[in-house]
N, C-alpha and C positions, 0 to 999 in steps of 0.2 A: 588620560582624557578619552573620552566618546569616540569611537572612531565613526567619520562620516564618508558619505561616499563622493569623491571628490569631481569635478569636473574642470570647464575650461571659463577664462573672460578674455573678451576682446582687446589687446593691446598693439600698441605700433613694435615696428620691427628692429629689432636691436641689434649690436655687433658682438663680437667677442674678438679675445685675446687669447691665447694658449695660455694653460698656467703649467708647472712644471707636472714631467710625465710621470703618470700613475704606475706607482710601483706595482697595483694591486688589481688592475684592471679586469673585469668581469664582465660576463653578458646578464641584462638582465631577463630575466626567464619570462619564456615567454614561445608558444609553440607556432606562429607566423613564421613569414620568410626570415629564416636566418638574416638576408641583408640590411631587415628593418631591424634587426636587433640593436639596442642603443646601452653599450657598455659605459659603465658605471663604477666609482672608484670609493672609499671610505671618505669621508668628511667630517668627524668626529667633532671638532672644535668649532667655534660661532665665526662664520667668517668677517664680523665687526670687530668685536672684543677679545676674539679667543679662550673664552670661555669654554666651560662645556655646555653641555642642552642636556633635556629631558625630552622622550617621546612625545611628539605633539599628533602625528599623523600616520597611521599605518597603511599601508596596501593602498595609496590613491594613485589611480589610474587616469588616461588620458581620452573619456568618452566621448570627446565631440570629435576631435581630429585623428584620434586614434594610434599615436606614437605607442609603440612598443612598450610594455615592462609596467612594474606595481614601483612605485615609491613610497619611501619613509622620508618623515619631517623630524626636523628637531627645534624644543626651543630653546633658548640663549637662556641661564638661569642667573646670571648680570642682571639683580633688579634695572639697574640704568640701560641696560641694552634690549633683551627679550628679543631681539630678531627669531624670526624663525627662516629656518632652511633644510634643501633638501640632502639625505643624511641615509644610502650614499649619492653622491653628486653623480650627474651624469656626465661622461667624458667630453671632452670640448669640439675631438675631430667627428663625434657621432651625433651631436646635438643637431646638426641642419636636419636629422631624418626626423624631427620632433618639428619642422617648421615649414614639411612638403604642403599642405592641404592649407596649413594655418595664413603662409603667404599669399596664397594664389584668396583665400575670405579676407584678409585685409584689402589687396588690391580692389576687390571688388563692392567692399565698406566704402574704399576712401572716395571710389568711382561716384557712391552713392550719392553721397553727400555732398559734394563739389559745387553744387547750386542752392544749397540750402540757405541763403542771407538776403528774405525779403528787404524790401527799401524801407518799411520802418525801425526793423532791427536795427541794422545800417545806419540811420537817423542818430538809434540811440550810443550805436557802438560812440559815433564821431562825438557828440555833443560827452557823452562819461570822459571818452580818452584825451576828449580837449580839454577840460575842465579838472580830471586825476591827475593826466601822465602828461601832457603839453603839448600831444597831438594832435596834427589839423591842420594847423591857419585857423583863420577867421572862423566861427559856425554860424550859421543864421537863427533867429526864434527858433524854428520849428527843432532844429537840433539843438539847444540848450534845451529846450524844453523835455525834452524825449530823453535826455540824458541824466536829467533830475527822476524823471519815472522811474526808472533803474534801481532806484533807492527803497521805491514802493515793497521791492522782493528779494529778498539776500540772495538767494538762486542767482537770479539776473547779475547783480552787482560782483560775487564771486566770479561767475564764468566768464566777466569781461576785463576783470583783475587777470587772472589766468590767459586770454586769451594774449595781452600782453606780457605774460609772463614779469608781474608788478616793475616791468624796465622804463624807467621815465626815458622822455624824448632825449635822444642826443644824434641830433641828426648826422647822419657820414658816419657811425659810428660802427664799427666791427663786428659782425654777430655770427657764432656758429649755430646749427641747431645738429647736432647728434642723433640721429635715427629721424631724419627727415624726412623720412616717406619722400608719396609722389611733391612734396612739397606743398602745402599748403596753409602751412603756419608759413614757411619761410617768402611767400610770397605776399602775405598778409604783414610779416614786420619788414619787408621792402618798400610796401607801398606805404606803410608811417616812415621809412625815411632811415633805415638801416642800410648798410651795406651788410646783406643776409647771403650767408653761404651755408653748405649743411654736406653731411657723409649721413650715407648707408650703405648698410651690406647687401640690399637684394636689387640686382641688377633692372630686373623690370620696374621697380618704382623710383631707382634713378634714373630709367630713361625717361618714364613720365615728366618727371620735376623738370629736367634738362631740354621737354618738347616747351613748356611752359617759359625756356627763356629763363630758369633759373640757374646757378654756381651750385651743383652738388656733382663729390665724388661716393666712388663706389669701392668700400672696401670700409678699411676699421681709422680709428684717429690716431691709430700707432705707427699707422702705413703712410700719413699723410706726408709727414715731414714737416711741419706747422715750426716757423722758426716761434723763439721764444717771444712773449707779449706782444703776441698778433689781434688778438680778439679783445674786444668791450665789453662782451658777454657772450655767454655759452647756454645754452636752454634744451632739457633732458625732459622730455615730456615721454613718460612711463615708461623708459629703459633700461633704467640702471637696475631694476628689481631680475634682468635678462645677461647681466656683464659677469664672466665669470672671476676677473681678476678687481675684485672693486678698487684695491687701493692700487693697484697699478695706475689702472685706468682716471681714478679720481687726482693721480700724480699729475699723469699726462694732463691732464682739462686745465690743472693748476699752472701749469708750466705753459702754457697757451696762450692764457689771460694776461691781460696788461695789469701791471700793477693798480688796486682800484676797482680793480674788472671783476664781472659780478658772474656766477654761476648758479642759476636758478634749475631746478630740478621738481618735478610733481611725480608721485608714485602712490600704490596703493598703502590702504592706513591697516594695520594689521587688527589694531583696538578703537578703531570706528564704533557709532552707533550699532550699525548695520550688523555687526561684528555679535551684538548681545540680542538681534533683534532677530533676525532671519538664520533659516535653521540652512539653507544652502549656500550663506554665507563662505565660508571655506570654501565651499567648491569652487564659487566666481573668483575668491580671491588668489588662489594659487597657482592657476593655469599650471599644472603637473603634463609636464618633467619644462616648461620655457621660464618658469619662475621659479629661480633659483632659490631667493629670497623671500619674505614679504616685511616691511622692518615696521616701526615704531618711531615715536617722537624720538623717542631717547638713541637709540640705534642709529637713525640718522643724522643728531645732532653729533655722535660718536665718529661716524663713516669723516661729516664734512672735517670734523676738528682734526682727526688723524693724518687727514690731507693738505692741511697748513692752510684751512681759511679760517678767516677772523672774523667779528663782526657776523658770529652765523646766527640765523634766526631761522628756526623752523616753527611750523602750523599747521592747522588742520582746515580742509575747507569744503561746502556742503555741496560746491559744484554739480557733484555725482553721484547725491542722494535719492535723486528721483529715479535715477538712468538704474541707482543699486534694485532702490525697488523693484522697477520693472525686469529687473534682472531675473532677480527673484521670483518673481510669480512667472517668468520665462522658462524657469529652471524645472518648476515648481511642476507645472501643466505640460509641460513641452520636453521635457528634458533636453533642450536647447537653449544655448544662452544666446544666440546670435539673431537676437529679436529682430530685427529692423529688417532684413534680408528674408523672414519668414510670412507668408502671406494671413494677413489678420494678426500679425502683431506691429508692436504691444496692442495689447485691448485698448478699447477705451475708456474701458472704465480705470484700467492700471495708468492711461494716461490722465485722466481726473484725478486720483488720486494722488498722484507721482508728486504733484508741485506742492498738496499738503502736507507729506513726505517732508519737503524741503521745509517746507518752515517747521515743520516739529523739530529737525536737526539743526535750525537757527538758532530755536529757544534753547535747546539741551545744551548747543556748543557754550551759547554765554554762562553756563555754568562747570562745564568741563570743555576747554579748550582743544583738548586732541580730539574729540569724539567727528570728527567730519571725515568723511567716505575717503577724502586724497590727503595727503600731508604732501605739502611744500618746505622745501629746503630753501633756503638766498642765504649765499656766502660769498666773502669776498675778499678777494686776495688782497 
């Protein structure tokens, strides 16, 4: 394959697990401070299928945040799998030096946006999610009304599918969220009527979440001690593509869940539009060396079944089709992906164009189903 030159995209912050110690452990090269050096170990087989791979990615490097070392990709060669990953893996106890600069721009993302939900959005979030998922109480005109708009732009209607993570109401109902940041999903499925609690690993945006009067711990879900079928639901918004031990982990989430209980996960889509359309594609989607992974329809319908849930349905969805684009033309002009935070981006004109974006990935999806920028997992024990 073309080798391209790789960069970084914005993701929430993830945890890890030890997996067993590298017989074979190396530095990757690289002539900075010795301390930034982030050792790296073989990874030969498909960590889904265990397969083997073929070369997907050579020498991609870490240009926004600048973690240490060149990495190689592989891909999964399991027509049904194709994951791709990194080949060799970087070591688990050296990973945090790949997430010094990357933490401290998340925090400062999630700071961003914290106020971002004028009163007619709001309108319409109430009127969709009362009328989809059974949230609310009562609405008035004005929110039915606004809820039915929604309908007008697949954009719209996707992101507030997502934003409840498709959980119908069950009010008092259990919910973890995994890589909860400073909490901001988890205070948005409290206020429909969850009992929302959430873990992360980076100490500052657990304290955030916990000034806000949320339940989040600080560490990994293996440290928790979570007696068995505690939770209703579990919701992974883009971290498991960051977990180094997937099916440990995807064990653990299962043995959490109540019988019934649902585990919803959103991650990037490997075979997106986006994927055949934009030439920095690859770059946004690998975040080289914090993405381990990047999978496929197939791959993750592979990961959930492996982990004993039933009833799994995976999808694609156009959510982050516009947000891909302006990625891209971000990448493109700037060699920055970290648009929102840089002054005069996005353009305007890349915002005009972004939402047409979306609906071309509307028309395409009705004829090829995985082609949407995120694929979503719902499995259920």
């Amino acid at each position: 394959m073309t080798q391209k030159k790789p960069a970084v995209t914005m993701m929430v912050t993830a945890r890890w697990k030890s997996e067993p110690e590298a017989s074979e452990a190396q530095l990757s090269e690289d002539t900075r401070n010795p301390e930034d050096h982030i050792r790296s170990r073989p990874f030969p087989q498909c960590p889904v299928c265990g397969s083997d791979g073929e070369v997907f990615e050579l020498g991609q490097t870490d240009v926004f945040f600048h973690a240490t070392g060149e990495w190689d990709s592989k891909k999964c060669l399991n027509p049904a799998c194709r994951t791709v990953w990194l080949d060799p893996m970087p070591l688990e106890e050296d990973i945090y030096k790949a997430y010094r600069d990357y933490l401290i721009s998340q925090q400062v993302t999630t700071d961003s946006r914290e106020q971002r939900t004028p009163g007619y959005y709001r309108a319409m979030q109430k009127g969709y999610w009362a009328r989809n998922y059974g949230y609310g109480g009562p609405v008035n005109l004005k929110e039915r009304m606004a809820g039915l708009v929604v309908h007008l732009h697949p954009g719209w209607k996707e992101a507030l599918d997502i934003n409840v993570f498709y959980l119908k109401n069950l009010n008092g109902g259990r919910l973890l969220e995994i890589g909860c940041g400073a909490g901001r999903q988890l205070a948005l499925m409290r206020e429909l009527g969850w009992q929302a609690e959430g873990v992360d690993a980076d100490p500052v945006v657990v304290q955030k979440a916990r000034d806000k009067g949320l339940k989040v711990s600080q560490g990994y879900i293996y440290d928790q001690e979570f007696p068995d079928a505690t939770f209703d639901a579990v919701i992974i918004n883009h971290v498991i593509e960051h977990i180094f031990e997937l099916h440990r982990f995807l064990a653990e989430v299962n043995r959490v869940l109540k019988p019934g209980g649902h585990l919803v996960m959103v991650t990037p889509n490997l075979e997106s539009l986006g994927s055949r359309m934009y030439k920095h594609f690859i770059i946004s989607i690998m975040d080289t060396p914090r993405h381990l992974y990047v999978f496929t329809g197939g791959s993750l319908r592979l990961l959930g079944e492996k982990a004993g849930f039933s009833k799994v349905n995976v999808f694609s969805t156009i959510r982050h089709a516009g947000i891909v684009y302006m990625s891209h033309k971000a990448i493109e002009h700037t060699g920055n992906l970290q648009y929102d935070l840089m002054p005069g981006w996005p353009r305007r004109q890349d915002r005009l164009v972004a939402p047409a974006v979306t609906l071309l990935e509307a028309v395409v999806k009705k004829f090829r189903p995985y082609d949407g920028e995120e694929l979503v997992f719902i499995g259920r024990k």
